[in-house]
C-alpha positions, 0 to 999 in steps of 0.5 A: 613186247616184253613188258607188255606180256610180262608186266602190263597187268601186274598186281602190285600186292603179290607182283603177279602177273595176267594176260589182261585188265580183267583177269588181274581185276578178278585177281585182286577181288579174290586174292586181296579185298577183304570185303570180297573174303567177308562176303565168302566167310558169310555165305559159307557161315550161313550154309553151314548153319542151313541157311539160304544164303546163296539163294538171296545173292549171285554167286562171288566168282566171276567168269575169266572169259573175255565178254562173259558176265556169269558169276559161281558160287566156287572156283570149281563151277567156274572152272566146269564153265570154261571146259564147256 
């Protein structure tokens, strides 16, 4: 019982650990892919220069909900999601 609640999702860059596979998966997207980082430095690039770059693409930050498909644009609108 231990291990699974402690160590079962683990990630294996920071040693942190998540209650499932998704919540460590999104983990790893935010936290360690630098595709995921590039991705972020380009939309914020392009709307500081007034660019539409939001509007061509979906959000970057996915849900944490179980079942839920919905993406953001920060980690704060995914945050007023799940309070709703």
């Amino acid at each position: 019982a231990h291990y699974n609640a402690v160590h079962l999702y683990q990630c294996e860059s920071c040693e942190k650990s998540f209650g499932s596979a998704r919540l460590l998966e999104i983990h790893i997207e935010e936290r360690h892919d630098s595709f995921f980082a590039a991705r972020r430095a380009k939309l914020v690039r392009e709307a500081s220069e007034g660019g539409h770059g939001a509007g061509r693409c979906e959000g970057l930050f996915r849900c944490l909900a179980e079942g839920c498909e919905e993406r953001f644009w920060s980690p704060g609108l995914r945050r007023t999601h799940l309070i709703r």
